[in-house]
C-alpha positions as CSV (number, residue, x, y, z in Angstrom):
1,X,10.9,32.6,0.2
2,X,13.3,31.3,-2.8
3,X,13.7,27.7,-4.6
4,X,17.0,27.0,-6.1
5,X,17.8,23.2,-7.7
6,X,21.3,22.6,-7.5
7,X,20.6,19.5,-9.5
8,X,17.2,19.5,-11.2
9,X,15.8,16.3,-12.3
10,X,15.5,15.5,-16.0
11,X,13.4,13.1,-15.5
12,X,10.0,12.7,-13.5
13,X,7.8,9.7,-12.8
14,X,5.4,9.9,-15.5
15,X,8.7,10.0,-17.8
16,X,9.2,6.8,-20.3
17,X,6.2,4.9,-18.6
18,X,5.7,2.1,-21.5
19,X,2.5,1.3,-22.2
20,X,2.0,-2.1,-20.8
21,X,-1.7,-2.0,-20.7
22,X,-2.8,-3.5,-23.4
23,X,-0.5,-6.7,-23.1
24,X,-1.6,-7.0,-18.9
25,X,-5.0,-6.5,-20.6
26,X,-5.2,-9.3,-22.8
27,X,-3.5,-11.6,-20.2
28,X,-5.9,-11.4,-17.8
29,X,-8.8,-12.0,-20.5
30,X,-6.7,-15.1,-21.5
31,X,-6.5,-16.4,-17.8
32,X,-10.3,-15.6,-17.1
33,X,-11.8,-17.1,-19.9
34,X,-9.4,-19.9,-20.0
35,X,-9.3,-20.6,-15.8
36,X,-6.5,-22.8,-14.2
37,X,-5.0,-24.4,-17.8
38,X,-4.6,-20.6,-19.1
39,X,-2.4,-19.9,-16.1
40,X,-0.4,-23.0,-16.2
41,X,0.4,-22.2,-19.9
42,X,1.4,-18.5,-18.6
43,X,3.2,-20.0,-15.6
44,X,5.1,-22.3,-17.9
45,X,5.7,-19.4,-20.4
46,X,6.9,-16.7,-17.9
47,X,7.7,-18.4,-15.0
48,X,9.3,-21.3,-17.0
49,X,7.8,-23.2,-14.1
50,X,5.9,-27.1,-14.9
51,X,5.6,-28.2,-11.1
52,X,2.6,-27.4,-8.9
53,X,0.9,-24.0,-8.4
54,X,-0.1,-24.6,-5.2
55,X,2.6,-25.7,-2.9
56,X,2.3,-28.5,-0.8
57,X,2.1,-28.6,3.0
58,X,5.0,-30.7,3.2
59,X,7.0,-28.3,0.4
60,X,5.7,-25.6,2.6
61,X,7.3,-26.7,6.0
62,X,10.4,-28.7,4.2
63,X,11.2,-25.0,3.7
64,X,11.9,-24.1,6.9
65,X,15.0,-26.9,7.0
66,X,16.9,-25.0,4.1
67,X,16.8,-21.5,5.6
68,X,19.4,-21.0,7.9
69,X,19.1,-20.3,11.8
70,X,20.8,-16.7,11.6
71,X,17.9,-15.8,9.1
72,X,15.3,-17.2,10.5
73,X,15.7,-15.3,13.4
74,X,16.4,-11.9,11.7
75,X,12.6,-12.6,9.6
76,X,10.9,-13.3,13.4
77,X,12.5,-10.4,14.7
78,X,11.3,-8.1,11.2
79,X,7.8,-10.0,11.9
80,X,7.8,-9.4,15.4
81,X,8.0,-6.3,15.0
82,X,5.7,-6.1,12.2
83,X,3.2,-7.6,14.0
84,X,3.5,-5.8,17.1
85,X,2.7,-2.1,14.9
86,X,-0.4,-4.0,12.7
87,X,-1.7,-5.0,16.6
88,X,-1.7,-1.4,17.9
89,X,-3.4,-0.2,14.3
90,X,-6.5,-2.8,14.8
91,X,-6.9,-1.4,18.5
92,X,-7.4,1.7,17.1
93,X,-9.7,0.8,14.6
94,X,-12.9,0.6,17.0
95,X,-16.8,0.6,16.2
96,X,-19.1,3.4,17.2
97,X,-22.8,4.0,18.1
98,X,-24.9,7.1,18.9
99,X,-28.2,8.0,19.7
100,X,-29.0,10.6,17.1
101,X,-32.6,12.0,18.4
102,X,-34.5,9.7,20.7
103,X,-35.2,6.5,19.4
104,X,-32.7,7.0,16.7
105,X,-29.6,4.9,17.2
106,X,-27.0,4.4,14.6
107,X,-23.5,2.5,14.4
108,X,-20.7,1.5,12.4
109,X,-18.5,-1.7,12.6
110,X,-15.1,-2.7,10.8
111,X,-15.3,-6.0,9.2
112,X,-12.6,-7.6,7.9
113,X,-12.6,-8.9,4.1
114,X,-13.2,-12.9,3.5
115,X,-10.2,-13.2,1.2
116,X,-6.8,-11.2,0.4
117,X,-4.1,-11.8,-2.4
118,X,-0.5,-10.6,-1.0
119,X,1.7,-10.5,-4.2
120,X,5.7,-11.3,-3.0
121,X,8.5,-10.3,-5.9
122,X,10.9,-13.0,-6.4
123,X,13.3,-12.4,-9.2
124,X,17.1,-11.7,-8.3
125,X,16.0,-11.1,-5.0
126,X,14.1,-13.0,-1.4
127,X,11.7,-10.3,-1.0
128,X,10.9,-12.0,2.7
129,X,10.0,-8.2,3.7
130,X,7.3,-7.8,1.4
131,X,5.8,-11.2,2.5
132,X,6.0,-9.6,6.4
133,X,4.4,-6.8,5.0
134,X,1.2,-8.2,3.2
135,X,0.7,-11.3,4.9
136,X,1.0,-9.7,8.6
137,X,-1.9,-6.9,8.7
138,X,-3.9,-9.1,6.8
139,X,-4.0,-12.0,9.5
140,X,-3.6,-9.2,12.2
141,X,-7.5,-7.8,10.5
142,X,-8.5,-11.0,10.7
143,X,-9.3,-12.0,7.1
144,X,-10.0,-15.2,7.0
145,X,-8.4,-17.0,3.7
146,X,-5.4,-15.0,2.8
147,X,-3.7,-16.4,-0.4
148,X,-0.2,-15.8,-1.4
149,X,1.9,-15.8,-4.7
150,X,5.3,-15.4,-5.6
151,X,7.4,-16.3,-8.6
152,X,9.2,-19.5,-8.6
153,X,12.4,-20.1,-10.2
154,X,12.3,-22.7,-12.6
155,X,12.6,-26.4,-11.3
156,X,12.9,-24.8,-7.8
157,X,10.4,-23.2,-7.3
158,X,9.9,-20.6,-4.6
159,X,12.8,-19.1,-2.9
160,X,12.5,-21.3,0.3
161,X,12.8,-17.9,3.0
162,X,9.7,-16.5,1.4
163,X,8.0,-19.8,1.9
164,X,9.6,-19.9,5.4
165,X,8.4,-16.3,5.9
166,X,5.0,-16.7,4.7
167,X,4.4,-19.8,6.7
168,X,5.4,-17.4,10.0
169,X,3.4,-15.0,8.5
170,X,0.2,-17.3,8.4
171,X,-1.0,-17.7,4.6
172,X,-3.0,-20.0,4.5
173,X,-2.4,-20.5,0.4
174,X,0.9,-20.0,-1.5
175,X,0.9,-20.1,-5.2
176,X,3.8,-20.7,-7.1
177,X,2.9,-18.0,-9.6
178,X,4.6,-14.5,-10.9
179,X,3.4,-11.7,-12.8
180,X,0.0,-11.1,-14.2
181,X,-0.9,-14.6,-13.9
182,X,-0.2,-14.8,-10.3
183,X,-2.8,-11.4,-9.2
184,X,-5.1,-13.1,-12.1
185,X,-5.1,-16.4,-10.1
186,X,-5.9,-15.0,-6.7
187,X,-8.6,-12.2,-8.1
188,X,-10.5,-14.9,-9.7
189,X,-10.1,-17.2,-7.0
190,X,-8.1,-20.5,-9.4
191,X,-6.6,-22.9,-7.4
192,X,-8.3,-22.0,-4.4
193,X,-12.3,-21.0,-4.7
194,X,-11.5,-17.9,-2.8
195,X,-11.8,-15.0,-4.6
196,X,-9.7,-12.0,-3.5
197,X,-11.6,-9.2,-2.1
198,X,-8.5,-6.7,-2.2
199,X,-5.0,-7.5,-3.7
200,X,-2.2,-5.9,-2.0
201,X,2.3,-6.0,-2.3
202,X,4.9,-4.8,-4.2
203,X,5.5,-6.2,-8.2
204,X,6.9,-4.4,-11.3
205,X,5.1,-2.7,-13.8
206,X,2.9,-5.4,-14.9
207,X,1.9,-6.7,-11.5
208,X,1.1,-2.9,-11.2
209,X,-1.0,-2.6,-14.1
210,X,-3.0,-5.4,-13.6
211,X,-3.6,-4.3,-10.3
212,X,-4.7,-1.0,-12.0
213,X,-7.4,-2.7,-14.4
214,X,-8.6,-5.0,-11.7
215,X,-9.2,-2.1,-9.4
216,X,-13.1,-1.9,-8.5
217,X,-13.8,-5.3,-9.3
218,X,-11.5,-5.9,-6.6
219,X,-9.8,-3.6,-3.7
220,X,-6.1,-3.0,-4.0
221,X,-3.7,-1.0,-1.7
222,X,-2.9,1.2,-3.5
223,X,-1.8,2.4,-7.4
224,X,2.0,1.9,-7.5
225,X,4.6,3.4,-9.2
226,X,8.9,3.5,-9.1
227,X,10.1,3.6,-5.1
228,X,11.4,7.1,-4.1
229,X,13.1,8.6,-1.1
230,X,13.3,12.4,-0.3
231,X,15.2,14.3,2.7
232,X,15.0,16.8,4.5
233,X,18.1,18.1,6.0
234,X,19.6,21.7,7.5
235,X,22.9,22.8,8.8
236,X,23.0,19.8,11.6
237,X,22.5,16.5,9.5
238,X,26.1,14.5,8.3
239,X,26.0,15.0,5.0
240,X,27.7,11.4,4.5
241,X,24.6,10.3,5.8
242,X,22.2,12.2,3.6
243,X,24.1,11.2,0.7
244,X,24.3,6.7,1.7
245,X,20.6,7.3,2.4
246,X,19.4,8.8,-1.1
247,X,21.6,6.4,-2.8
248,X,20.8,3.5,-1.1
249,X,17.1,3.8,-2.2
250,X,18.3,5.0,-5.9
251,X,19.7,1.4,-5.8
252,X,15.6,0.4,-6.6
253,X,15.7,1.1,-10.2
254,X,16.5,3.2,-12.9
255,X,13.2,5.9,-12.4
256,X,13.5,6.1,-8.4
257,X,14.0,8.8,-7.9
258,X,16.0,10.2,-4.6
259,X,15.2,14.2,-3.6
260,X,17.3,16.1,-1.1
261,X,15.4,19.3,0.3
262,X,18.5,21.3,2.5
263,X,18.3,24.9,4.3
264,X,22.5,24.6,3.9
265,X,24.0,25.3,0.7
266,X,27.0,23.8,2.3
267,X,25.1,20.1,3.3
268,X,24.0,20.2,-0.6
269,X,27.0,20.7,-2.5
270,X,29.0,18.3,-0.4
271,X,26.1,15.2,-0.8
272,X,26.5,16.3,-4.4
273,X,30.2,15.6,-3.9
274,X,29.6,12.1,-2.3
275,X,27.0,10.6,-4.3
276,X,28.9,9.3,-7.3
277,X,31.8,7.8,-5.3
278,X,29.0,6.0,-3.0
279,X,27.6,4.5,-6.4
280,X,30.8,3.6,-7.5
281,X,30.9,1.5,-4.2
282,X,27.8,-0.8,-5.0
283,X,27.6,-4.0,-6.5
284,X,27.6,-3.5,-10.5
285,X,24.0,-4.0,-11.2
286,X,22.8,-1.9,-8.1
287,X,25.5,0.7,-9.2
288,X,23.6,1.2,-12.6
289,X,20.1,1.4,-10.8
290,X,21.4,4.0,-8.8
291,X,23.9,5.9,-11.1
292,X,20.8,6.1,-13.8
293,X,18.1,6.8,-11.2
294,X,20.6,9.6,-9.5
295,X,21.6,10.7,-12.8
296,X,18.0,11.4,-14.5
297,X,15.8,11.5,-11.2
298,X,18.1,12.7,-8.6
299,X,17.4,16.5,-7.1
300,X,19.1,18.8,-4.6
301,X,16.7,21.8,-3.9
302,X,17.8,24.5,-1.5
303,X,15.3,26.6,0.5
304,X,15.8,29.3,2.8
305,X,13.0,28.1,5.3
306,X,11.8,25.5,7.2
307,X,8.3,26.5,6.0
308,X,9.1,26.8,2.6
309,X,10.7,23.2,3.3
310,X,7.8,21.8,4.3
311,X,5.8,23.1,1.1
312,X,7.8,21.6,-1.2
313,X,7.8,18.2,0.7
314,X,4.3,18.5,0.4
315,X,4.2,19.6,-3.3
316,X,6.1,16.0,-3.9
317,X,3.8,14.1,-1.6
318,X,6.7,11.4,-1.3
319,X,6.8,7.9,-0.7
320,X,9.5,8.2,2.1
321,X,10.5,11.5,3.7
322,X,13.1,11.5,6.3
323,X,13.8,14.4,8.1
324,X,17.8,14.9,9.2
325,X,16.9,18.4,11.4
326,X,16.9,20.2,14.5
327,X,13.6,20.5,16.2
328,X,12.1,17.1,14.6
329,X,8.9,17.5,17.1
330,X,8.2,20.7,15.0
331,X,8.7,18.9,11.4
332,X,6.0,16.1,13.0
333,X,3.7,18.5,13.4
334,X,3.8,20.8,10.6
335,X,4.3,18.1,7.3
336,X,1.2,16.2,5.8
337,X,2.1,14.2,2.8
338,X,4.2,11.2,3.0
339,X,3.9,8.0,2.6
340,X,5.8,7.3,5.8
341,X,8.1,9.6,8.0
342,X,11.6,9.0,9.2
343,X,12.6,11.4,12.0
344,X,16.3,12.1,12.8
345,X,19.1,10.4,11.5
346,X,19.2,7.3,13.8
347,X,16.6,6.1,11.8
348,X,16.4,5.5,7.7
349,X,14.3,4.0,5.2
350,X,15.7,1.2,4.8
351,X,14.8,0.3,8.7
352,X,11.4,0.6,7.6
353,X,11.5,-1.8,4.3
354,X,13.2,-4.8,6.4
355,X,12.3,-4.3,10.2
356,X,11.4,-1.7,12.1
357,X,7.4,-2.1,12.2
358,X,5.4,0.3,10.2
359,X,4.6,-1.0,6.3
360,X,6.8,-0.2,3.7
361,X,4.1,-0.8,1.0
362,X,3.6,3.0,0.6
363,X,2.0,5.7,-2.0
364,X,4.2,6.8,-5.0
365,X,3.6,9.6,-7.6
366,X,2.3,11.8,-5.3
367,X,-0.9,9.8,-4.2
368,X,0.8,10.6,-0.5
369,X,-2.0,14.0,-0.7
370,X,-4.5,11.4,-0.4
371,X,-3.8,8.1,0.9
372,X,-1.2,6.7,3.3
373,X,0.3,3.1,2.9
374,X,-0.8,-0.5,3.4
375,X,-2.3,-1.1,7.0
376,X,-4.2,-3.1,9.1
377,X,-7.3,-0.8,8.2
378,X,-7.1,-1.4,4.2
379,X,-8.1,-4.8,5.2
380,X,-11.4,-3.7,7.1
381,X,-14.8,-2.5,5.6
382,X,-16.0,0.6,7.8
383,X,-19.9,-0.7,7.5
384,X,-22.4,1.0,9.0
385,X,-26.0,0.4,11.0
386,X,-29.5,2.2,11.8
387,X,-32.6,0.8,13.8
388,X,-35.0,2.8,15.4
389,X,-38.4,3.0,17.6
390,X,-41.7,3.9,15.9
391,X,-41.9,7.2,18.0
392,X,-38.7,8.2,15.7
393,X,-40.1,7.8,12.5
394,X,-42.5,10.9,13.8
395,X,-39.8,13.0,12.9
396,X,-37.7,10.9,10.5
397,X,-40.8,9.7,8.2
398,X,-41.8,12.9,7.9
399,X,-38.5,14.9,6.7
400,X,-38.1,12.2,4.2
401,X,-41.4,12.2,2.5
402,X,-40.6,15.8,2.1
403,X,-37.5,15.8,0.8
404,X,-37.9,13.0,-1.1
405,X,-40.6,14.4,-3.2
406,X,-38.7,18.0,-3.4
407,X,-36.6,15.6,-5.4
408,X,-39.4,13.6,-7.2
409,X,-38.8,10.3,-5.6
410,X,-42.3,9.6,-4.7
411,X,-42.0,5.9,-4.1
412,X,-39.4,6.9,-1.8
413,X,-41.7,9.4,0.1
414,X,-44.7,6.4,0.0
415,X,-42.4,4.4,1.7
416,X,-42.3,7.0,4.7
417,X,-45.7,7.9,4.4
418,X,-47.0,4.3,5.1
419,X,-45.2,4.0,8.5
420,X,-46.7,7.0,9.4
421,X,-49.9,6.0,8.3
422,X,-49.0,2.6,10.2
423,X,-48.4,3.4,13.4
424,X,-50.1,6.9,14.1
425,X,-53.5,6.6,12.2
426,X,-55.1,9.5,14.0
427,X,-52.5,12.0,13.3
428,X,-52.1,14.7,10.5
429,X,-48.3,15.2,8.6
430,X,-47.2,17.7,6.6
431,X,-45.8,15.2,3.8
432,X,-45.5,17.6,1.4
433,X,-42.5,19.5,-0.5
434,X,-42.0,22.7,0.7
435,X,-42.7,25.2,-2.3
């Protein structure tokens, strides 16, 4: 089985990362040491924002009056949607119990986290998708105080369709805060007492960072990185297609990078052909995203196997994989990392970001291999449960003493030892390690 790039990146994901660490870093000692007034003064400095952090009820529903009809019912048919997916996920999310031996019975239980942070982008754009995104499975778990921030523009504050959205959605906070100050705000709980247990959505590299150094003080969904796209496409797909989809997700930024894996030669040189004049087509600033990110990032990688298809897919582990071949039940079953999977060119990534159902807050840089995206079950702690009858600890008490003191715990063998000692006085153990 053979490899041959037709275009070969010159770029990869870890290329010209800058080194925002140490700024994110002292921001967020700023804001904890200095609470609320810190992030006002960051707020006003960043956000160039003096009004309220926390929005108003009124401000909240007033919102509703300046987004127009048409929109409002494309965001509840996107939520809808949404919701109906996150639903389905928590059914399958069940608790268990099992007797082990007789007497022995132990459980788990998913419980939902007290408080989540759902970061919305703002900037150029009404990222009302991300807010659908975040917002949704969080309610859907059943968290109970799910706080909200996204950047206002200044003396407007927030776009009023992600307030619109977010009030659909069922936040029951929105903070009219950006960048590092705005995950600072909802993982130390300013403004509203309530703590974040996990942050989770989209941001740039600094949202992403500080997500990074929080992580273990707090959950997060995931460690983020540029958006990328990769297909998969043989002799059968429309290379026109092929070509609008990897472009139209190279439109993210400069480093996203857009992959084309094709078992036709043909299919590869002619998406080649394409892409440029589809760049040319896009608005100026999305036309420099893409023409940079197809330019450095962009790859065409011919295989002469399905099999050795699906290894390289995996090797990438991509955000978003769609598959544009024959046989799509087969590619199902046989690919394992992605983020999220696109089968058969009805359907496209972009469906996912805005509408279709499944999250589009996904794994980049090849974390795919081990995690999938945002979902109802990041929300959820899988705790688990043990009681049992005296007559178990017979057998449980005793293999513990022993192996406890084959590691030298004795406290933790006396601790056996005196149940046993407890509740059957007139019989003999073997409590020792085995030598």
């Amino acid at each position: 089985m053979t490899v041959d790039y037709l275009k070969k990146a010159a770029k990869t994901a870890a290329t010209d990362e800058s080194d925002v660490r140490e700024t994110v870093q002292g921001i967020l000692d700023d804001i904890e040491r200095g609470g609320e007034e810190k992030a006002r003064e960051y707020a006003r400095k960043f956000d160039r924002w003096e009004g309220e952090i926390v929005v108003p009820d009124e401000v909240r529903r007033a919102a509703a009056d300046q987004v127009p009809q048409k929109l409002k019912d494309d965001i509840r048919f996107a939520h809808d949607q949404v919701r109906r997916f996150a639903e389905a996920q928590r059914k399958s999310i069940g608790d268990a119990e099992i007797e082990l031996i007789p007497g022995l019975v132990a459980g788990q239980k998913s419980i939902p986290m007290q408080a989540a942070g759902c970061y919305v982008p703002g900037g150029r754009y009404s990222h009302v998708a991300s807010a659908i995104m975040s917002v949704t499975p969080a309610k859907v778990a059943g968290v109970e105080h799910v706080v909200a921030c996204s950047p206002p523009r200044p003396e407007i504050g927030i776009n009023p369709a992600i307030l619109y959205t977010l009030d659909l959605c069922g936040a029951d906070t929105v903070l009219a805060l950006g960048g590092v100050q705005g995950i600072a705000a909802m993982a130390f709980g300013l403004f509203t007492g309530r703590p974040a247990d996990i942050l989770v959505g989209p941001g740039n590299q600094f949202v992403a960072e500080a997500k990074r150094i929080l992580y273990g003080r707090v959950g997060i969904d995931m460690f983020a990185g540029p958006s990328e796209v990769m297909v998969i496409a043989d002799e059968t797909a429309d290379p026109e297609i092929v070509a609008w989809d990897l472009v139209g997700q190279a439109e993210h930024g400069y480093n996203s990078p857009a992959w084309l894996i094709t078992l036709s030669r043909e299919l590869g040189e002619r998406v080649l052909e394409l892409a440029p004049g589809m760049i040319a087509e896009l608005p100026e600033t999305n036309a420099k995203n893409a023409g940079d990110a197809w330019r450095d990032y962009g790859e065409v990688i011919l295989v002469d196997s399905r099999e050795e298809a699906v290894r390289v897919s995996d090797e990438y582990a991509s955000e978003h994989l769609e598959v544009h071949c024959a046989d799509l039940d087969w590619w199902l079953a046989n690919l394992r990392n992605y983020g999220s999977l696109f089968l058969g060119q009805e359907t496209t990534v972009a469906f996912g970001d805005k509408t279709s159902g499944p999250n589009h807050i996904l794994p980049t840089k090849g974390a795919a291999k081990y995690t999938g995206g945002l979902s109802v079950g990041k929300f959820l702690k899988t705790v688990t449960w043990q009681r049992m009858t005296r007559d178990a600890n017979k057998q449980v008490g005793a293999v513990t003493a022993r192996i406890s003191r084959l590691e030298g715990m004795e406290g933790h063998a006396k601790t056996a030892d005196i149940r046993l000692a407890k509740w059957f006085p007139g019989e003999t153990f073997d409590l020792s390690a085995a030598e």
